[in-house]
ROMIGU-554083 format. One record per residue: residue in three letters; x, y, z of N, C-alpha, C, CB in turn. Coordinates in pm, whole numbers. Glycine has a CB too. Example, Ala and Ser with C-alpha at 12.3 -4.5 7.8 and 13.67 -1.06 7.14 Angstrom:
<resn = ALA	n.east = 1319	n.north = -569	n.up = 780	ca.east = 1230	ca.north = -450	ca.up = 780	c.east = 1320	c.north = -330	c.up = 780	cb.east = 1131	cb.north = -447	cb.up = 905>
<resn = SER	n.east = 1285	n.north = -225	n.up = 708	ca.east = 1367	ca.north = -106	ca.up = 714	c.east = 1290	c.north = 3	c.up = 787	cb.east = 1408	cb.north = -60	cb.up = 572>
% end
This chain:
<resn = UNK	n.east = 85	n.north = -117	n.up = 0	ca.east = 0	ca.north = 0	ca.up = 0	c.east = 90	c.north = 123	c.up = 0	cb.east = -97	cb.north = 0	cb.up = 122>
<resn = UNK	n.east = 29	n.north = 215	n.up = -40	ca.east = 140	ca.north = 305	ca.up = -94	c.east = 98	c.north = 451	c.up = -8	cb.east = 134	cb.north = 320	cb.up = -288>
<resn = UNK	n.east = 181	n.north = 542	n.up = -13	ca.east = 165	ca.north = 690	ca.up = 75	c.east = 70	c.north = 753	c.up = 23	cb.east = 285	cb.north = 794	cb.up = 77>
<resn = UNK	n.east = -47	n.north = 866	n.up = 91	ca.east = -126	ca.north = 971	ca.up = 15	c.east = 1	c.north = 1045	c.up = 23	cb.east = -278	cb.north = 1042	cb.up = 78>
<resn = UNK	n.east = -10	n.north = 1103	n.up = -131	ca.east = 78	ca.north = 1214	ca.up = -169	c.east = 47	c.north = 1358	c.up = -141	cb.east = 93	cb.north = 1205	cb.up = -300>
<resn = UNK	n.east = -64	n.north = 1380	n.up = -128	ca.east = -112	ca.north = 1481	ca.up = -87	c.east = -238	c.north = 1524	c.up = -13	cb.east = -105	cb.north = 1523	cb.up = -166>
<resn = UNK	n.east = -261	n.north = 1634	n.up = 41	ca.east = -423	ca.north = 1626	ca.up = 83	c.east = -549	c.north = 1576	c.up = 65	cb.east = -460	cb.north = 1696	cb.up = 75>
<resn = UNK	n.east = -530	n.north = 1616	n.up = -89	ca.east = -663	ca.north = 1570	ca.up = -164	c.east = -645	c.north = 1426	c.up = -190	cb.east = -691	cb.north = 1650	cb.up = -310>
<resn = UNK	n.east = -546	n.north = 1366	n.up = -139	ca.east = -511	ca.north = 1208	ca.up = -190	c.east = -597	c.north = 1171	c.up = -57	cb.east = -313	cb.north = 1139	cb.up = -206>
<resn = UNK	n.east = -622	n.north = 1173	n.up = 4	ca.east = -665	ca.north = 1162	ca.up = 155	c.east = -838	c.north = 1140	c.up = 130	cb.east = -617	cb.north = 1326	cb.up = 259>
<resn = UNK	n.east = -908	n.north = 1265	n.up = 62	ca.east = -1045	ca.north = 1254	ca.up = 50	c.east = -1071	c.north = 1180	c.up = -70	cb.east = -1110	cb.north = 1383	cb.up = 51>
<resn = UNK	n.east = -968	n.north = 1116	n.up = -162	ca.east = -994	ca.north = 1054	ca.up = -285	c.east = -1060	c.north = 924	c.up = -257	cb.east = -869	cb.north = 1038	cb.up = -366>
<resn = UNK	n.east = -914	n.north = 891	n.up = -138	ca.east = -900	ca.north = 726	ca.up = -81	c.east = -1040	c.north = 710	c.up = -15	cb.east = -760	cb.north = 693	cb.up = 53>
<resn = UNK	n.east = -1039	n.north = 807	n.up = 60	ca.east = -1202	ca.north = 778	ca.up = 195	c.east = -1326	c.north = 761	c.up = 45	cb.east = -1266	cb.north = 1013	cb.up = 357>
<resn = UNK	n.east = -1338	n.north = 833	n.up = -16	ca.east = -1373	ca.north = 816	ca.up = -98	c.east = -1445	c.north = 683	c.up = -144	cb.east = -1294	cb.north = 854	cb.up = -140>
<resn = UNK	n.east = -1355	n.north = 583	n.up = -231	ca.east = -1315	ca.north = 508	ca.up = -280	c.east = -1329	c.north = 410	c.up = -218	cb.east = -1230	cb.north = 529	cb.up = -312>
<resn = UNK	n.east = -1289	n.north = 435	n.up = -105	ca.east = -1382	ca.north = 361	ca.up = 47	c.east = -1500	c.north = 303	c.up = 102	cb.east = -1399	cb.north = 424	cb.up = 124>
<resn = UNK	n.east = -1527	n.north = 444	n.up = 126	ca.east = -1684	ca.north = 433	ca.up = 86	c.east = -1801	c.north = 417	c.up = 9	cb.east = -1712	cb.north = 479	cb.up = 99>
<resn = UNK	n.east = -1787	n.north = 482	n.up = -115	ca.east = -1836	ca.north = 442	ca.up = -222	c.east = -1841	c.north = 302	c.up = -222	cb.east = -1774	cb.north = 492	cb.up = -320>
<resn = UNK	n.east = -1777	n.north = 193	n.up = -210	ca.east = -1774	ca.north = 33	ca.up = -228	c.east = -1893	c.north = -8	c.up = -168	cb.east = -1647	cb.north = -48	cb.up = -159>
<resn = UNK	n.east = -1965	n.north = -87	n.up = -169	ca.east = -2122	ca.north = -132	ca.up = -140	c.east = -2077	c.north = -271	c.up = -76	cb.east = -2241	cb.north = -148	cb.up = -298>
<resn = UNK	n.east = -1935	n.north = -317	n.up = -100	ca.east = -1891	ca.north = -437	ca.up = -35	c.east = -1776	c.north = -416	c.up = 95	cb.east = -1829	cb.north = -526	cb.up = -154>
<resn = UNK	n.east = -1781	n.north = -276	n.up = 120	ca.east = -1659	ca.north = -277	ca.up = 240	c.east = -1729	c.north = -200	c.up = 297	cb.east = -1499	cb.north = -231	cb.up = 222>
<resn = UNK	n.east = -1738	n.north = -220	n.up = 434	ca.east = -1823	ca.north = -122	ca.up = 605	c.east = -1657	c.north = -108	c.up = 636	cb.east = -1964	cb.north = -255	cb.up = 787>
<resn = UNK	n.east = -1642	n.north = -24	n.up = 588	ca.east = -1533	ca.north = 84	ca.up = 704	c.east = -1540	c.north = 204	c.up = 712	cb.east = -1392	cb.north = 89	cb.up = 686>
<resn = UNK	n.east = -1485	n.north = 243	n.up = 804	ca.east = -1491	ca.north = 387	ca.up = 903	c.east = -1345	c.north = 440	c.up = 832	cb.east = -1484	cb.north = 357	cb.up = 1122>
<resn = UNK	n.east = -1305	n.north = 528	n.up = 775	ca.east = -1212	ca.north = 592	ca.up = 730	c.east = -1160	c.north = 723	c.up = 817	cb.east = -1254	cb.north = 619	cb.up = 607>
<resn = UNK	n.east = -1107	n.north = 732	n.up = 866	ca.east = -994	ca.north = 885	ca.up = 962	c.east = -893	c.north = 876	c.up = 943	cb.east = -971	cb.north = 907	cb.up = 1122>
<resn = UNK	n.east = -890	n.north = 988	n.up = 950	ca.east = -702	ca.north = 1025	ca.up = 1000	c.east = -630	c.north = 970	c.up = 1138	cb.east = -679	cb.north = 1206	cb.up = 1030>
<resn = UNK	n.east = -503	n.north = 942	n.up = 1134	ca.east = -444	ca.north = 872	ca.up = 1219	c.east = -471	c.north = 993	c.up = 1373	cb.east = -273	cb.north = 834	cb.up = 1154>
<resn = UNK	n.east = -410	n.north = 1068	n.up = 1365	ca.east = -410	ca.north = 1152	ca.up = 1479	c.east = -537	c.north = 1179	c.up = 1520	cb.east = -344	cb.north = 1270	cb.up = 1459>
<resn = UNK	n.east = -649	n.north = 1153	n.up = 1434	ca.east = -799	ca.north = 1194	ca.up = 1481	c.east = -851	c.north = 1051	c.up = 1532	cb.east = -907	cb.north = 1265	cb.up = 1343>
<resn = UNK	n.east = -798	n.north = 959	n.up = 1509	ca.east = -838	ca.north = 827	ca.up = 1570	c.east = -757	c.north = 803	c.up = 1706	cb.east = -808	cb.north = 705	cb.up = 1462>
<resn = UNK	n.east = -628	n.north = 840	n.up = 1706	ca.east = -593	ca.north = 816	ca.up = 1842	c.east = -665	c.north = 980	c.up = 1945	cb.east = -390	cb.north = 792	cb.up = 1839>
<resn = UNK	n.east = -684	n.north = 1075	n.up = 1935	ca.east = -791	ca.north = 1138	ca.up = 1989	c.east = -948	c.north = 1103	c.up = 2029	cb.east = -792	cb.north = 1217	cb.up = 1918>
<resn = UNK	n.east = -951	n.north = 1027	n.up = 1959	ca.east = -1123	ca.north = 943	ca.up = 2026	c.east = -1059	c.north = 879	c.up = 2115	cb.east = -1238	cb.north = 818	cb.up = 1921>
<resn = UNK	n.east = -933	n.north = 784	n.up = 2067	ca.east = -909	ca.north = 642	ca.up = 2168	c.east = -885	c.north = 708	c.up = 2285	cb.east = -773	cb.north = 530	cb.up = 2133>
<resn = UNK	n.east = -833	n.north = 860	n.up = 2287	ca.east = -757	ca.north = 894	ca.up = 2410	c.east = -851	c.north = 961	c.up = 2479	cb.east = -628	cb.north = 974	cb.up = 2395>
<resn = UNK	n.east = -954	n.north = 953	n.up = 2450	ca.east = -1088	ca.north = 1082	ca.up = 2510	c.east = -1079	c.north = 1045	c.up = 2639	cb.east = -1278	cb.north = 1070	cb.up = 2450>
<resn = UNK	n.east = -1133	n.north = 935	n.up = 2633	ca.east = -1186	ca.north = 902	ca.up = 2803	c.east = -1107	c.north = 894	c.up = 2892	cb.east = -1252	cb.north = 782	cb.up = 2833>
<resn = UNK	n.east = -943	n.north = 830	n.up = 2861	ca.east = -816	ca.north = 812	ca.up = 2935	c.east = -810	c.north = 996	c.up = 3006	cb.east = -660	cb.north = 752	cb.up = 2804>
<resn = UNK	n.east = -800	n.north = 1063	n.up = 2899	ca.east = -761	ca.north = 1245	ca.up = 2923	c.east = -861	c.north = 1257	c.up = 3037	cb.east = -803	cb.north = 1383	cb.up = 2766>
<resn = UNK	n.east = -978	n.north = 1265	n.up = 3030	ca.east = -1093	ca.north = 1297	ca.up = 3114	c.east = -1094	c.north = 1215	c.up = 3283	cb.east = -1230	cb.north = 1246	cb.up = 3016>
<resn = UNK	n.east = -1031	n.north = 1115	n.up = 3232	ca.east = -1037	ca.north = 1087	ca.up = 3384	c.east = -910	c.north = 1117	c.up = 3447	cb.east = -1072	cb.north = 939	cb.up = 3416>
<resn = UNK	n.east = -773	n.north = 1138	n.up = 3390	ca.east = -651	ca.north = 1186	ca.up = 3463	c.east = -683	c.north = 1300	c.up = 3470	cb.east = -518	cb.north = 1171	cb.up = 3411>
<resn = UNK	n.east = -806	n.north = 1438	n.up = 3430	ca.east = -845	ca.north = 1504	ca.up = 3471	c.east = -885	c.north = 1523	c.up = 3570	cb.east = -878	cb.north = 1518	cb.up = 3430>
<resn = UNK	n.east = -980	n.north = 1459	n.up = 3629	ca.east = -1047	ca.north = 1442	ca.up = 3717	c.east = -996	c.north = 1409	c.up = 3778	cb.east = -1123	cb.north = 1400	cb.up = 3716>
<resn = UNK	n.east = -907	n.north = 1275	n.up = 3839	ca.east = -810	ca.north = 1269	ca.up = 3952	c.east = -708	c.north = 1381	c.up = 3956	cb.east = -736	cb.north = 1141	cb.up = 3947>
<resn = UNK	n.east = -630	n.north = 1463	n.up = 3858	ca.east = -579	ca.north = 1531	ca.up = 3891	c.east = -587	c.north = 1663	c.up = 3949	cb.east = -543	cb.north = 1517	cb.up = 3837>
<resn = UNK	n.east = -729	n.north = 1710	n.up = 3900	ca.east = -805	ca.north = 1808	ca.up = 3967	c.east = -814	c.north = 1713	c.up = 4137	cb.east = -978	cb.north = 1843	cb.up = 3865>
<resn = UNK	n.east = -850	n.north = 1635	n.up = 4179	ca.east = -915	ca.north = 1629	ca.up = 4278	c.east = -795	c.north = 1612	c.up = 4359	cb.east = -1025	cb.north = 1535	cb.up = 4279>
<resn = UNK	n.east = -666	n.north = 1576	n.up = 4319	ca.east = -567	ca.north = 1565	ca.up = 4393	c.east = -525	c.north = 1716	c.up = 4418	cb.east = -468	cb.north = 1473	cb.up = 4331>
<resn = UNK	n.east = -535	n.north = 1826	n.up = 4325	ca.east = -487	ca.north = 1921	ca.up = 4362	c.east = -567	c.north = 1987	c.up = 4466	cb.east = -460	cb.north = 1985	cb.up = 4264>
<resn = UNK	n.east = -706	n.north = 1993	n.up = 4415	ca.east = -806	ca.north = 2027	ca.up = 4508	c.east = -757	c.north = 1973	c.up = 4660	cb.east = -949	cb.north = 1958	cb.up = 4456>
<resn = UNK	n.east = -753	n.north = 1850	n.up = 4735	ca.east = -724	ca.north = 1772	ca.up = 4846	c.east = -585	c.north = 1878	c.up = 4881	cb.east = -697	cb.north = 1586	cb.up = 4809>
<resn = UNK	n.east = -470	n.north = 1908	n.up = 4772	ca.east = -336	ca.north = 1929	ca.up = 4854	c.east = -325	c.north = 2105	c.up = 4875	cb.east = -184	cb.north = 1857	cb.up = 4753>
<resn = UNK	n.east = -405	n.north = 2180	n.up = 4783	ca.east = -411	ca.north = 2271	ca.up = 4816	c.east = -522	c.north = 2324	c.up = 4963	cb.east = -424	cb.north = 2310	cb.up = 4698>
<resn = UNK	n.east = -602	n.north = 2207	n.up = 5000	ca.east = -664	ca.north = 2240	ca.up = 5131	c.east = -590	c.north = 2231	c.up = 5223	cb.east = -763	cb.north = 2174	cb.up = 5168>
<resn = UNK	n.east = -472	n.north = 2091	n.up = 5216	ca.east = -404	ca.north = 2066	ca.up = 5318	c.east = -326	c.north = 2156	c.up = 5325	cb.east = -352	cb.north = 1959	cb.up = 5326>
<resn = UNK	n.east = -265	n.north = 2256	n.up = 5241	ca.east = -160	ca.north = 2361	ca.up = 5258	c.east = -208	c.north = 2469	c.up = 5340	cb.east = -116	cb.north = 2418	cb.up = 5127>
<resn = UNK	n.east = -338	n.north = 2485	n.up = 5292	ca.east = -417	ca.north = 2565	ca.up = 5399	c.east = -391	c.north = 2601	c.up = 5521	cb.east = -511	cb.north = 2519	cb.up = 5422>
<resn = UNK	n.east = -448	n.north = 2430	n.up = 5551	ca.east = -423	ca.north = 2432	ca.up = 5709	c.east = -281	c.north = 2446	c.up = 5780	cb.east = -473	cb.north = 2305	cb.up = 5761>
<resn = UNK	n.east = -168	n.north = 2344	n.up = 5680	ca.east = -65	ca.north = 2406	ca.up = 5722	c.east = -8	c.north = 2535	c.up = 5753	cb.east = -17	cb.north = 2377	cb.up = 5671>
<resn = UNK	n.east = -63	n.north = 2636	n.up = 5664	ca.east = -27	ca.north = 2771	ca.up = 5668	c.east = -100	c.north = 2822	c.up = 5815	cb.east = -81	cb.north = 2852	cb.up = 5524>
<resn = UNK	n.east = -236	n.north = 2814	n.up = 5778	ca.east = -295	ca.north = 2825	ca.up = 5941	c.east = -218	c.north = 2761	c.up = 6115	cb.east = -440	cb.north = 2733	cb.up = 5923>
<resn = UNK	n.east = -189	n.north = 2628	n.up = 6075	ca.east = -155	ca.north = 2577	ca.up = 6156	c.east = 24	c.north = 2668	c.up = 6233	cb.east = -166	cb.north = 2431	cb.up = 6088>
<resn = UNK	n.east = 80	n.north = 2663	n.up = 6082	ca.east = 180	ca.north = 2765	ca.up = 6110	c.east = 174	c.north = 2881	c.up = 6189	cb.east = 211	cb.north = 2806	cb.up = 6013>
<resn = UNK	n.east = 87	n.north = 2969	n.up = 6108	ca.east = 47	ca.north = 3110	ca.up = 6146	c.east = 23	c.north = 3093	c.up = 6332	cb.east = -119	cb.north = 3162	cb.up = 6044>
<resn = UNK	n.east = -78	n.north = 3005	n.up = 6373	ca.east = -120	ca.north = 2996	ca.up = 6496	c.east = 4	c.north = 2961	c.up = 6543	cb.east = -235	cb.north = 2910	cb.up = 6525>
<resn = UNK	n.east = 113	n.north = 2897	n.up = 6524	ca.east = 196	ca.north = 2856	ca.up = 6619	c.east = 308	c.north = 2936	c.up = 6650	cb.east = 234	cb.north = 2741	cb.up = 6591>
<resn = UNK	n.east = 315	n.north = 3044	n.up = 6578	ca.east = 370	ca.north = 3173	ca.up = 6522	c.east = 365	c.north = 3234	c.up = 6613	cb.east = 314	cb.north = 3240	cb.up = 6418>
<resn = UNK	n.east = 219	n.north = 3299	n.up = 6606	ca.east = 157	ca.north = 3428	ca.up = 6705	c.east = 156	c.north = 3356	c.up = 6844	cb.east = -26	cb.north = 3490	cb.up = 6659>
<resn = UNK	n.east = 113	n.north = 3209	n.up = 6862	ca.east = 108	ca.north = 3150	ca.up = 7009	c.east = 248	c.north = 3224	c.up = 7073	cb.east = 116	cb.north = 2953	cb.up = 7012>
<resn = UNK	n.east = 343	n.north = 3164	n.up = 6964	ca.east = 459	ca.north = 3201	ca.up = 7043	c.east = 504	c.north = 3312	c.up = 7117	cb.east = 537	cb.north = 3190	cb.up = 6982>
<resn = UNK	n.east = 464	n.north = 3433	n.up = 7018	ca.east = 532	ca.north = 3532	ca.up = 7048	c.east = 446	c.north = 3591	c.up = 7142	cb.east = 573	cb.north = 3610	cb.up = 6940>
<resn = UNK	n.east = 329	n.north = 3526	n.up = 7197	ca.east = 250	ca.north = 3594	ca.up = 7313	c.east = 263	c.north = 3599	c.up = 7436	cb.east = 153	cb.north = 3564	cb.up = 7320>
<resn = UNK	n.east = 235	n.north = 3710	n.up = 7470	ca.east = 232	ca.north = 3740	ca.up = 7645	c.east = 158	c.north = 3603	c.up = 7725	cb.east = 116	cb.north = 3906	cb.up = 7686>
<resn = UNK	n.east = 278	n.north = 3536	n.up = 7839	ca.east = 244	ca.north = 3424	ca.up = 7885	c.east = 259	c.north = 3501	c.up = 8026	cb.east = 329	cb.north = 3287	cb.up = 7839>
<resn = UNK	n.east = 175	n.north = 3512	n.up = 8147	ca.east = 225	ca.north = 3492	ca.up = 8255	c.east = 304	c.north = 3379	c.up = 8320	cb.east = 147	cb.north = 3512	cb.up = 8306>
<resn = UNK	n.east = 369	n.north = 3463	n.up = 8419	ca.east = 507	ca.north = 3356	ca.up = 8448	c.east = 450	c.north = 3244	c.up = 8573	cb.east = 674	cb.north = 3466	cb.up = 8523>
<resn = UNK	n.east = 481	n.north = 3142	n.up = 8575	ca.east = 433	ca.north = 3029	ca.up = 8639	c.east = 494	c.north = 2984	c.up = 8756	cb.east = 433	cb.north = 2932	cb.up = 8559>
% end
């Protein structure tokens, strides 16, 4: 099987393809077929990765809080014991 030489070699082939009354195939482009395959994979390392950031940016939160409070504790007026 040989290279499309050019663009229009591309819609000739699909073409030629389809037109046939004896072949059921689905004709795409390579990079547009691995984009479907990859749809659902993308969408869910989305989603865990959102939710991981979501989770570590709360915990920084508190760290910062937790900091802050242990900060000001310190530097406060304690009567002497």
């Amino acid at each position: 099987m040989g290279l499309l030489t050019d663009a229009g070699a591309f819609d000739r082939f699909k073409d030629a393809l389809t037109t046939d009354p004896r072949l059921k195939v689905d004709v795409e482009r390579e990079p547009d077929y691995y984009a479907e395959q990859s749809k659902q994979l993308t969408h869910l390392i989305n989603i865990v990765g959102n939710t991981v950031a979501i989770i570590m940016a709360i915990g920084a939160m508190f760290g910062a809080l937790n900091t802050m409070y242990s900060a000001v504790d310190a530097r406060g007026w304690r009567s002497p014991r």
